[in-house]
DRENSE-191269 format. One record per residue: x, y, z of N, C-alpha, C, CB in turn; residue number from 1; residue in three letters. Coordinates in steps of 0.05 Angstrom, whole numbers, m for minus. Glycine has a CB too. Example, Ala and Ser with C-alpha at 12.3 -4.5 7.8 and 13.67 -1.06 7.14 Angstrom:
2
PT/n.X/n.Y/n.Z/ca.X/ca.Y/ca.Z/c.X/c.Y/c.Z/cb.X/cb.Y/cb.Z/kolfi/drenvo
PT/264/m114/156/246/m90/156/264/m66/156/226/m89/181/1/Ala
PT/257/m45/142/273/m21/143/258/1/157/282/m12/114/2/Ser
# end
This chain:
144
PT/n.X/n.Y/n.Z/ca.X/ca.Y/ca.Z/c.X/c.Y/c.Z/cb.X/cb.Y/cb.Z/kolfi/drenvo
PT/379/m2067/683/380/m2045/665/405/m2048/647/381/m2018/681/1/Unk
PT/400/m2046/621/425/m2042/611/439/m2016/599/424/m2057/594/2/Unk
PT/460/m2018/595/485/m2005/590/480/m1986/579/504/m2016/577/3/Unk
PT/461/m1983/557/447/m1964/543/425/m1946/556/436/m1977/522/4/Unk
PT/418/m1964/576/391/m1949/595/403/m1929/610/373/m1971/619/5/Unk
PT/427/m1947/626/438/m1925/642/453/m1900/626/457/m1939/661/6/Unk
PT/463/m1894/592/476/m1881/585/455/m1859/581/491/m1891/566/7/Unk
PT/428/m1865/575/408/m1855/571/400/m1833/603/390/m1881/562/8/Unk
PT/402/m1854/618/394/m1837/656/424/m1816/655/398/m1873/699/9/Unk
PT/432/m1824/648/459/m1807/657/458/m1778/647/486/m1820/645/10/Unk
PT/451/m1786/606/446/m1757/601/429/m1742/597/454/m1750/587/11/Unk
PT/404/m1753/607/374/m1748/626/383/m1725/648/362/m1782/646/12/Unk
PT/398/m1737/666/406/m1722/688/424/m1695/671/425/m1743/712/13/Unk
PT/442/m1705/657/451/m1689/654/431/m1650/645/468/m1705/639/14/Unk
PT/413/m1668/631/393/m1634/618/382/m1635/640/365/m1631/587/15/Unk
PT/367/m1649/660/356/m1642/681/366/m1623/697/352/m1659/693/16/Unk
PT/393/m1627/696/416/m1601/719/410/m1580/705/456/m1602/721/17/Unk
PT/419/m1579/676/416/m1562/662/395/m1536/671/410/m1577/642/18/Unk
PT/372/m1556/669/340/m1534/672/339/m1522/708/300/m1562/665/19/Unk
PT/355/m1539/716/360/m1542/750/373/m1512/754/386/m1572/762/20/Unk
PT/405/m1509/745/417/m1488/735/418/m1468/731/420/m1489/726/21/Unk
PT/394/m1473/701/394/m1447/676/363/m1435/677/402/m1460/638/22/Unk
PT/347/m1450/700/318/m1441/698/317/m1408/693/300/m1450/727/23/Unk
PT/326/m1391/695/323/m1368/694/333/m1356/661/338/m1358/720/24/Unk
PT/348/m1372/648/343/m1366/617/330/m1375/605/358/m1367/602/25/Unk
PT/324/m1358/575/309/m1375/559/319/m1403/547/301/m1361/540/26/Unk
PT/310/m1428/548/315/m1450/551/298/m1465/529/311/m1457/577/27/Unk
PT/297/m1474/505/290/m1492/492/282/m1526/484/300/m1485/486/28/Unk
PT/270/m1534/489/273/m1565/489/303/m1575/461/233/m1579/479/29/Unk
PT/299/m1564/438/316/m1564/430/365/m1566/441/299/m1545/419/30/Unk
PT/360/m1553/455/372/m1539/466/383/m1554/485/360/m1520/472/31/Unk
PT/353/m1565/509/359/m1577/530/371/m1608/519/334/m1576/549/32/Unk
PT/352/m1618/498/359/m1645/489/391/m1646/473/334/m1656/468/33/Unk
PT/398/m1623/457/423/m1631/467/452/m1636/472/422/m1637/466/34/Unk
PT/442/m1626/495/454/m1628/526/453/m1663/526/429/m1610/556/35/Unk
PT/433/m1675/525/432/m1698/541/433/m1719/504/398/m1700/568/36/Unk
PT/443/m1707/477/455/m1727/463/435/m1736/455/470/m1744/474/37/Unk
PT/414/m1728/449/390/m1733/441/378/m1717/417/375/m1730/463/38/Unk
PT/358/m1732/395/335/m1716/388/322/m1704/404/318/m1728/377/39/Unk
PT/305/m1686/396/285/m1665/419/269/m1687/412/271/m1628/413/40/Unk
PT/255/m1699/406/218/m1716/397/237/m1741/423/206/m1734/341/41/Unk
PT/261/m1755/419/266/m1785/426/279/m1763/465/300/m1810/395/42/Unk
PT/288/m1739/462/296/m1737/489/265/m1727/509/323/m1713/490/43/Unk
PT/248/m1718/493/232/m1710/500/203/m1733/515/230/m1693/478/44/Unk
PT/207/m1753/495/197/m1788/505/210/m1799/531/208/m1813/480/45/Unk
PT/239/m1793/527/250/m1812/551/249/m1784/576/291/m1828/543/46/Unk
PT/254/m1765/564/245/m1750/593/223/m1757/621/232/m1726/582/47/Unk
PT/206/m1751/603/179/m1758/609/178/m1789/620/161/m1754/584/48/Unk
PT/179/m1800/611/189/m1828/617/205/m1840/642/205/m1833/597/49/Unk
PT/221/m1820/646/242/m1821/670/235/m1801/693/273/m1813/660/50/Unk
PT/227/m1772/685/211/m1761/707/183/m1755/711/220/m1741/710/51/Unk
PT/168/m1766/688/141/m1766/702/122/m1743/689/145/m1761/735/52/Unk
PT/134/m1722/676/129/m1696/658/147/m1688/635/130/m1675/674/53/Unk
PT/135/m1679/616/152/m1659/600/172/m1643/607/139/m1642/591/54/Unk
PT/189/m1644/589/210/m1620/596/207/m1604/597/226/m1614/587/55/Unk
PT/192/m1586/581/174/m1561/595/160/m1555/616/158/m1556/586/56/Unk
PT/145/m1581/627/130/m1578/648/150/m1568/676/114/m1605/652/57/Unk
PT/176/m1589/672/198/m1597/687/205/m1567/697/222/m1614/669/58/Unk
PT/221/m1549/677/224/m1527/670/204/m1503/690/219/m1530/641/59/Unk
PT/185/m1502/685/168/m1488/692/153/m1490/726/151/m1492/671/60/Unk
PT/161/m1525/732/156/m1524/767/181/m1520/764/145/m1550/789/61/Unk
PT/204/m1513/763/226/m1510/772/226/m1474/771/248/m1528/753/62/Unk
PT/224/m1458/763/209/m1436/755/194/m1426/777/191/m1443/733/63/Unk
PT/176/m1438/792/152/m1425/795/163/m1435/826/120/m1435/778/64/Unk
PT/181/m1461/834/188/m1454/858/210/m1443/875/186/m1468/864/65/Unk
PT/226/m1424/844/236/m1396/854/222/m1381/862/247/m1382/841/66/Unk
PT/206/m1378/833/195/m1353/841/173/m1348/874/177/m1347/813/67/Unk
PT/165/m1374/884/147/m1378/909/170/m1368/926/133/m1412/916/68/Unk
PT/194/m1378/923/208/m1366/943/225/m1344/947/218/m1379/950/69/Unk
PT/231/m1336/923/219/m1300/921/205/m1282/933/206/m1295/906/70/Unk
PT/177/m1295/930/153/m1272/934/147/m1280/968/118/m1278/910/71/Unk
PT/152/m1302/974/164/m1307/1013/185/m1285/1024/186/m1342/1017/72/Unk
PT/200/m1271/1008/210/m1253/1008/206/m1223/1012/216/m1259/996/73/Unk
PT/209/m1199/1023/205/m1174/1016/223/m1158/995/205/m1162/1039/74/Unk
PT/246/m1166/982/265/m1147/970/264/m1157/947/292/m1143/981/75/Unk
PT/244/m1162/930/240/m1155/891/205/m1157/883/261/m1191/865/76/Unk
PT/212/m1139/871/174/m1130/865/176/m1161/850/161/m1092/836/77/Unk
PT/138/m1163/835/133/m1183/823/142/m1182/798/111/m1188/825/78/Unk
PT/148/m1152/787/155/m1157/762/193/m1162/763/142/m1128/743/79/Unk
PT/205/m1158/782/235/m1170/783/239/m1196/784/249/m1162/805/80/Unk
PT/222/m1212/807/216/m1232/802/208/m1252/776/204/m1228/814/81/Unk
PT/188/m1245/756/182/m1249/738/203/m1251/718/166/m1234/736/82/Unk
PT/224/m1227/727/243/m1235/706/273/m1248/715/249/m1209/689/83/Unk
PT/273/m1250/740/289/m1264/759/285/m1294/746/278/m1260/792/84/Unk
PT/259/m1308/748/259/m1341/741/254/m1334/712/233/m1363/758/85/Unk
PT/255/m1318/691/264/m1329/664/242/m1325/647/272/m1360/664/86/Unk
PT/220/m1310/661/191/m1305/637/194/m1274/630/152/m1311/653/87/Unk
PT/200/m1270/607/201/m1236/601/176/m1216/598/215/m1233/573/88/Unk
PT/146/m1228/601/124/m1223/604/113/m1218/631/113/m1240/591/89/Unk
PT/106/m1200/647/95/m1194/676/65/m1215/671/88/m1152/683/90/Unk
PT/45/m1214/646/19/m1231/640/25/m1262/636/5/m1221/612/91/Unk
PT/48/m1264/624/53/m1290/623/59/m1307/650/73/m1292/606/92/Unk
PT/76/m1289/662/82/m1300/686/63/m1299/706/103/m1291/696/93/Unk
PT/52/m1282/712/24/m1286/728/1/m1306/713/9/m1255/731/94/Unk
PT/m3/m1315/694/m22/m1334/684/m3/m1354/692/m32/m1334/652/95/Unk
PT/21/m1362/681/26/m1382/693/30/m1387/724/43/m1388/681/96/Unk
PT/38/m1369/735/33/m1378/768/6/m1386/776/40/m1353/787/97/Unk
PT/m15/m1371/776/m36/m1370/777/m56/m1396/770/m39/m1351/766/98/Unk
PT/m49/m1402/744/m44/m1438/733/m33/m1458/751/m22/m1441/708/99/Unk
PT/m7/m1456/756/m3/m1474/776/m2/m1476/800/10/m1481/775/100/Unk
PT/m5/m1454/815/m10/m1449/835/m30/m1451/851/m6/m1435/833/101/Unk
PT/m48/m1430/842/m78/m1440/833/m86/m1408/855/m94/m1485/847/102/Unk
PT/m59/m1380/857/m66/m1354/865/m53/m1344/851/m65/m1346/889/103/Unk
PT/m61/m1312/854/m45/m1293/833/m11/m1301/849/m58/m1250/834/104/Unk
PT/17/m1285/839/33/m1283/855/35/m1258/877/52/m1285/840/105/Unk
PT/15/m1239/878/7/m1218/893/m4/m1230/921/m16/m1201/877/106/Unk
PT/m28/m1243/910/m40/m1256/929/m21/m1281/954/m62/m1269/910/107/Unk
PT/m8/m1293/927/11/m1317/949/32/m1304/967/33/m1341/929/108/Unk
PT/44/m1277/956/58/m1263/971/50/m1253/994/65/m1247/960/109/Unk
PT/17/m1248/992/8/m1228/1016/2/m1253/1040/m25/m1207/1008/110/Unk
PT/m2/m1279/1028/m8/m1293/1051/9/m1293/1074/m11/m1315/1045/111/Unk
PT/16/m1313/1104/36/m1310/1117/51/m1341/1115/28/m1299/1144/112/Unk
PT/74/m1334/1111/85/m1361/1108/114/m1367/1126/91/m1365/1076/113/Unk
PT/102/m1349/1156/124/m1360/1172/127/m1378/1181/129/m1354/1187/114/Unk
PT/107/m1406/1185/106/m1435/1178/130/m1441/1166/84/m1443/1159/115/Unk
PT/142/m1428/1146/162/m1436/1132/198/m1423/1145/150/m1425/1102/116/Unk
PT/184/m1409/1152/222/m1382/1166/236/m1413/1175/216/m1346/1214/117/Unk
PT/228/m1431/1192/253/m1443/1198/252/m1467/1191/260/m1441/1223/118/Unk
PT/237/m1467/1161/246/m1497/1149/262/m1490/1124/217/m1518/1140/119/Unk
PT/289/m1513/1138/309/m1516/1109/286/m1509/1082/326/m1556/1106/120/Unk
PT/306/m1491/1057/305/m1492/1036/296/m1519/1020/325/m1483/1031/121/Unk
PT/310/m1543/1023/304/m1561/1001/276/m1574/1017/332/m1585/992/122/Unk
PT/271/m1573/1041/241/m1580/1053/214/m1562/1041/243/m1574/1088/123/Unk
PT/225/m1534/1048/203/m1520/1035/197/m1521/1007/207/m1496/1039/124/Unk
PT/225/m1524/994/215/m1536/966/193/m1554/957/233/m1547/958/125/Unk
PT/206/m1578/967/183/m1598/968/148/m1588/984/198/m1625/987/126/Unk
PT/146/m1577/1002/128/m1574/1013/108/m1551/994/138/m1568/1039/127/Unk
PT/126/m1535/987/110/m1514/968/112/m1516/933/123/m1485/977/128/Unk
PT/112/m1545/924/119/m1555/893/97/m1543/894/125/m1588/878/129/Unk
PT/83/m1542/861/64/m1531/846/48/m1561/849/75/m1519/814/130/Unk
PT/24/m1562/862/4/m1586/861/4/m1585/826/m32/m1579/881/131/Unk
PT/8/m1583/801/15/m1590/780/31/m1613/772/23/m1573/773/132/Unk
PT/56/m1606/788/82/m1624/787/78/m1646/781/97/m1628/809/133/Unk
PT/84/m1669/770/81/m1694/775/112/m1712/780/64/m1703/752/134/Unk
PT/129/m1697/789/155/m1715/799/153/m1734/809/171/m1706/816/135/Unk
PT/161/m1755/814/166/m1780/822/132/m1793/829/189/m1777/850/136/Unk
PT/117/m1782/808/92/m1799/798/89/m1821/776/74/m1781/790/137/Unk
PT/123/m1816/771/122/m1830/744/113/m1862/749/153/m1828/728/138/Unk
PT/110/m1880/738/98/m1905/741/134/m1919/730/62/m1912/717/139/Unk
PT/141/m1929/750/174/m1939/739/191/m1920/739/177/m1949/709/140/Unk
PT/190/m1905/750/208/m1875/744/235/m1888/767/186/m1835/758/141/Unk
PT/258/m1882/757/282/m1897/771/293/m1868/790/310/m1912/743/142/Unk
PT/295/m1869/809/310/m1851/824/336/m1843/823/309/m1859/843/143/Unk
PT/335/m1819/809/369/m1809/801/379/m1797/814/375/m1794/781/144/Unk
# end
């Protein structure tokens, strides 16, 4: 890899924290790219490129697996929630859960998910991503 590749992974990671971070504001590709020293069109190529999705997409499973663990929760309605991970629309955010999810967030709440009470946080994460996701599907995608 050269010198330039890695300057490139570095401030990759860097907007990645970013959306990691700031998922709960409104967040721009503009914005996010840069963060990482980039055009939006050339950060938005190597994004994708390096994790496997859009920066938006990125954004939005990052998003949606607060909000899952949220609604695993009893103490914030759906519409606190909703504005807890960063969508100012109660319709928007239920289409998009519902989208990637593939249930309302009513419905995923009512299920039982004590399966989960005594698994670490960053396990359940992984275990409950958005079947959308495509993280580390990328074809060459370098592990950061």
């Amino acid at each position: 890899m050269t010198p330039e590749e890695l300057a490139d992974l570095a401030h990759l990671r860097r907007a990645r924290d970013l959306m990691d971070r700031e998922y709960h504001r409104p967040l721009d590709v503009a914005e996010v790219a840069r963060t990482a020293l980039m055009s939006t069109a050339h950060f938005s190529r190597k994004f994708r490129a390096a994790y496997g999705e859009t920066p938006h997409a990125y954004l939005m499973t990052r998003r949606m697996e607060r909000a899952k663990a949220l609604l695993r929760g009893d103490d914030l309605s759906v519409t606190e929630i909703c504005m807890a991970v960063g969508f100012t629309s109660l319709g928007s955010f239920s289409a998009s859960f519902r989208n990637m999810v593939g249930e309302s967030p009513t419905a995923y709440r009512a299920r039982d998910h004590s399966d989960l009470a005594s698994v670490p946080g960053c396990i359940a994460r992984d275990a409950t991503r958005p079947a959308s996701s495509r993280i580390g599907e990328a074809v060459g995608a370098p592990v950061p």
